[in-house]
C-alpha positions as CSV (number, residue, x, y, z in Angstrom):
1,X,2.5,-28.2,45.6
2,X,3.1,-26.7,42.4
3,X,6.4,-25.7,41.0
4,X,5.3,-21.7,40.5
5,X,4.1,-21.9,44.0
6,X,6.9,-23.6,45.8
7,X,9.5,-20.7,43.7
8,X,7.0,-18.2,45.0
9,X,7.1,-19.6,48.7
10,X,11.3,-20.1,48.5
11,X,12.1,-16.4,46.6
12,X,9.7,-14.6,49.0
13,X,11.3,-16.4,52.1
14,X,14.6,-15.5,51.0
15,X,14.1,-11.8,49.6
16,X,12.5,-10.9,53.5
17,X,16.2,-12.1,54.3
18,X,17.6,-9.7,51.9
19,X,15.6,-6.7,53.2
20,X,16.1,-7.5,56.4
21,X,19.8,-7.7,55.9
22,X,19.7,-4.4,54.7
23,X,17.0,-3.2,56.8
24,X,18.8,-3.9,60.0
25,X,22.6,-3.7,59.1
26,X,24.2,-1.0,60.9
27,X,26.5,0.1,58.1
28,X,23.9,-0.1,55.6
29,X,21.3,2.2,57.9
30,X,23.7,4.7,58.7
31,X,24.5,5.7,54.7
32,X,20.5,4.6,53.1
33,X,18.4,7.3,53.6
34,X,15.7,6.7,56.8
35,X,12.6,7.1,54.3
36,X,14.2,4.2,52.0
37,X,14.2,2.1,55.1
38,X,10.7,2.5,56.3
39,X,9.9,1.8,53.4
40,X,12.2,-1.0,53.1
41,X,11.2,-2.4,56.8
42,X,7.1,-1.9,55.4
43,X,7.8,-4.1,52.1
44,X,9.6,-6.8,54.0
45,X,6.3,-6.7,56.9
46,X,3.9,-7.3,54.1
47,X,6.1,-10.1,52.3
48,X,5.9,-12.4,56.2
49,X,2.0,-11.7,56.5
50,X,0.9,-15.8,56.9
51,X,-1.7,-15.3,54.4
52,X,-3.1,-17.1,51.1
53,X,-0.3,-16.1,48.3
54,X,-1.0,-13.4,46.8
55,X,1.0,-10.7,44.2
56,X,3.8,-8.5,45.9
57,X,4.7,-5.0,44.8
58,X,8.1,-4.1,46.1
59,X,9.5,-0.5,45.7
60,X,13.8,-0.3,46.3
61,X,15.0,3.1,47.2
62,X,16.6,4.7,45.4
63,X,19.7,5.1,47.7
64,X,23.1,6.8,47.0
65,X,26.5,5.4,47.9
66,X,29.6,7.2,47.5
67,X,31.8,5.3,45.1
68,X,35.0,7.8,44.5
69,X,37.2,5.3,43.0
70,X,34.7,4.3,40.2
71,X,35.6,7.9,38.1
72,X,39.9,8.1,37.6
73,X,39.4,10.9,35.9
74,X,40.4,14.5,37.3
75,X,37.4,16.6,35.7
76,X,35.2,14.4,37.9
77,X,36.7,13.7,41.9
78,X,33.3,12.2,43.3
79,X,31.2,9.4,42.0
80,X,28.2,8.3,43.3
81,X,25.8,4.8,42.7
82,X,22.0,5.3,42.9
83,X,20.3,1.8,43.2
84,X,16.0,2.2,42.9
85,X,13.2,0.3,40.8
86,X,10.7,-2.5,41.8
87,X,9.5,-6.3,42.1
88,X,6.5,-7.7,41.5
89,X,5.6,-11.1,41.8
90,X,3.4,-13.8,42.4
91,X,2.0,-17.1,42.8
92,X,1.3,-17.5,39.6
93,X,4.0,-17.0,38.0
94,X,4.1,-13.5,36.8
95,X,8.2,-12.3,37.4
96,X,8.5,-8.2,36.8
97,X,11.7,-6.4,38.1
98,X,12.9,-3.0,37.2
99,X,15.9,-1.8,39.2
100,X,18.2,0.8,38.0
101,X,22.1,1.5,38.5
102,X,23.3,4.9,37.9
103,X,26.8,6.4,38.3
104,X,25.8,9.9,39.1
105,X,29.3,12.9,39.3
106,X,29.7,16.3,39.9
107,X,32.4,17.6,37.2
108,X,34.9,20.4,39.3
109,X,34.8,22.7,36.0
110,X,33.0,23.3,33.0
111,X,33.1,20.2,30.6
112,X,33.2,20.6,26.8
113,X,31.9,18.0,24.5
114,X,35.8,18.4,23.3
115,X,36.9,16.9,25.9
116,X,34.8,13.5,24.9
117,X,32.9,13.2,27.8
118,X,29.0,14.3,26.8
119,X,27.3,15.0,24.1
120,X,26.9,18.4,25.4
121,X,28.0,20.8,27.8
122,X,28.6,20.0,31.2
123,X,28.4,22.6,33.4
124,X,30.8,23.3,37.0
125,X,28.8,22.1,40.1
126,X,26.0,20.2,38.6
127,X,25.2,16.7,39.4
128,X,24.9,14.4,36.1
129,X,24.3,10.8,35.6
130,X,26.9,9.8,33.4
131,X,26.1,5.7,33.1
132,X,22.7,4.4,33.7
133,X,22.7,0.3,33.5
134,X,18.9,-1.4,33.5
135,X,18.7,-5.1,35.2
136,X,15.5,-6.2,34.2
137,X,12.9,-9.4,34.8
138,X,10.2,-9.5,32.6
139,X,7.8,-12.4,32.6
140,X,4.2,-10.8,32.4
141,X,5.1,-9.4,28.4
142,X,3.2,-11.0,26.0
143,X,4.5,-9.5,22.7
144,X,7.9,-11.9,23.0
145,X,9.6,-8.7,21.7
146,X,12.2,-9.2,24.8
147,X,15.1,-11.4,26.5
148,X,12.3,-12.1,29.5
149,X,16.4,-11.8,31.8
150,X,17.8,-8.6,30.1
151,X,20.1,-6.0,30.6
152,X,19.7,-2.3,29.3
153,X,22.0,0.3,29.2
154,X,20.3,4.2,29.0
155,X,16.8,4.2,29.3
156,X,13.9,6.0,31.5
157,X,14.8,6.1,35.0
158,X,13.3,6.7,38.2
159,X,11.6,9.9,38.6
160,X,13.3,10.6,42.1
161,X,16.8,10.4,40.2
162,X,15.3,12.9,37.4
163,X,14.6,15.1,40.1
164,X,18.1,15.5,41.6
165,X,20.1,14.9,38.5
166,X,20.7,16.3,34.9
167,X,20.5,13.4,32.7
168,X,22.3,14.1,29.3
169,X,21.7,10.2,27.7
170,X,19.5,10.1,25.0
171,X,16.7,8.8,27.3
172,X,14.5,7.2,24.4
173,X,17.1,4.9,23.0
174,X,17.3,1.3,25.4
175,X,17.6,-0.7,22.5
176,X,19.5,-3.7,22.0
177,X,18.0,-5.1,25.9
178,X,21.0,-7.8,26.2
179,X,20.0,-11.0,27.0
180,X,21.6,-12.6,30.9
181,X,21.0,-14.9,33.1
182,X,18.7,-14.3,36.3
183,X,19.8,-11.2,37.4
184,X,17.2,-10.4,40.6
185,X,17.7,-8.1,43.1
186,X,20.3,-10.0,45.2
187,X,22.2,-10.8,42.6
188,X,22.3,-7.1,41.0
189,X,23.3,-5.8,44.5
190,X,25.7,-8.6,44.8
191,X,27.5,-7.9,41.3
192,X,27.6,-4.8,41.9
193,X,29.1,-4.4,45.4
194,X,31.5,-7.4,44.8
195,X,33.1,-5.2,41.7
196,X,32.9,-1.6,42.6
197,X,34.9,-0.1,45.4
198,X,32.4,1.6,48.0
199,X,32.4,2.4,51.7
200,X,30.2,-0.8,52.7
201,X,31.7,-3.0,50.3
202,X,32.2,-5.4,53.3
203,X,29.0,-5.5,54.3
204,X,28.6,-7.6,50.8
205,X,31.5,-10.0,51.8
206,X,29.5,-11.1,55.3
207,X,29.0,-14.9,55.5
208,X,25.6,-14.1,56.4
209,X,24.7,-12.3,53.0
210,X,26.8,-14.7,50.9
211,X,24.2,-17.6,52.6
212,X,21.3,-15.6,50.6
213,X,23.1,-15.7,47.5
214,X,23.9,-19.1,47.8
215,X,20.2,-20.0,48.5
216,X,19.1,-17.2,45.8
217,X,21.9,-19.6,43.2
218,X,19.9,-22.6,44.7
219,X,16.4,-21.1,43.7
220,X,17.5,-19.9,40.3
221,X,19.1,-23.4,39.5
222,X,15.3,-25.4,39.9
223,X,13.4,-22.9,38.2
224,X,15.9,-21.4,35.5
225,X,18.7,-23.5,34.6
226,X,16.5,-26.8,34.4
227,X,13.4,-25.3,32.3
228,X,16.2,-23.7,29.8
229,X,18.1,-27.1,28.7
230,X,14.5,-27.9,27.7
231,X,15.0,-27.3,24.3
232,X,12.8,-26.3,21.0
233,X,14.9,-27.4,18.0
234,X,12.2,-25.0,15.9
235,X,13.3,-21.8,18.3
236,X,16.2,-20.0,17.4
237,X,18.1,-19.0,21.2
238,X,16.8,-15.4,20.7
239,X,13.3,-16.9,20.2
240,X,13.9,-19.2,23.2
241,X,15.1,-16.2,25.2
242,X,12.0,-13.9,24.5
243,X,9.1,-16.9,25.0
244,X,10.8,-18.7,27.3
245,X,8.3,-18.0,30.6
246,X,9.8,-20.6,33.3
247,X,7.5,-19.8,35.6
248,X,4.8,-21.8,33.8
């Protein structure tokens, strides 16, 4: 068996844990909208089909959690996190992740950009995203313009989160994308819930979901960590960063 298609078999055995864990988690189901987890429960059907491999595209929310203590600030009394994007993947060893973090509040007045929180106005009873954070996987680009593991902050986001929400960042600006290690789904969800105070936070400190990040580390540590002390004394570590493909 190849090494692409044994990472394909192991990630896609353990991301139907990590839906499943959400899917069927009674805290999580009670707070994630019911349309995120059909769709959830439909992804996670179509990644245990006993086929021939084959490329998977999997769409995540997005949900909202209510995060309160995240904004100490009295302008601003509720804070929410919106988690959404997408993974695709396959046997092949094409890698594409897009999900999005973003700290949405209502401000309890009228907000001046004197009081050094926007660049603008921000008007009594409207709900802005104020931080938008970009975890991103990208091994299909071809232009080695990118960290293939990066990190944006700003950025496009999801159009369901532009429906509900004024976004006042400078949307065209994502630039510099900050190079990091493997940051996938289960370990975006696990950073972020093992950091920021929420109403299921516990659900993210359950000995059954720290067993898929332990075998999610595991994964990561064959494919990743090996092919990147394989070293190109020609490549500066940007250069290294942006070709680097360790799926191949």
């Amino acid at each position: 068996m190849k090494d692409d298609d044994f990472f394909y078999i192991r990630y896609r055995n353990n991301l139907r844990k990590c839906l499943d864990y959400i899917i069927n988690n009674p805290k999580l189901s009670r707070i994630i909208d019911p349309k995120v987890i059909s769709q959830l429960k439909f992804n996670n059907s179509q990644l245990a089909v006993k086929a021939a491999l084959k490329e998977f595209n999997i769409s995540i929310g997005p949900f909202e959690i209510n995060a309160n203590e995240l904004m100490n600030c009295k302008h601003f009394p509720e804070a929410h996190l919106s988690i959404g994007g997408e993974i695709q993947f396959n046997s092949n060893g094409d890698f594409f992740q897009a999900i999005s973090l973003c700290v949405i509040s209502k401000p309890n007045c009228d907000v001046t950009a004197e009081n050094g929180f926007s660049l603008c106005k921000m008007d009594n009873g409207k709900s802005y995203i104020v931080r938008r954070f970009h975890f991103d996987i990208d091994a299909k680009q071809i232009n080695g313009d990118r960290p293939v593991f990066h990190l944006q902050y700003g950025g496009n986001i999801h159009d369901k989160q532009k429906s509900s929400h004024q976004y006042e960042l400078i949307s065209s600006i994502d630039l510099p994308r900050i190079p990091t290690m493997p940051l996938d789904l289960i370990q975006a969800l696990n950073l972020i819930f093992s950091q920021i105070k929420t109403q299921i936070m516990s659900v993210f400190k359950d000995p059954r979901w720290r067993s898929i990040v332990i075998e999610n580390d595991k994964i990561w540590d064959d494919i990743y960590f090996s092919a990147i002390l394989k070293r190109d004394e020609k490549q500066t570590l940007y250069e290294r960063l942006c070709s680097h493909n360790v799926f191949s």
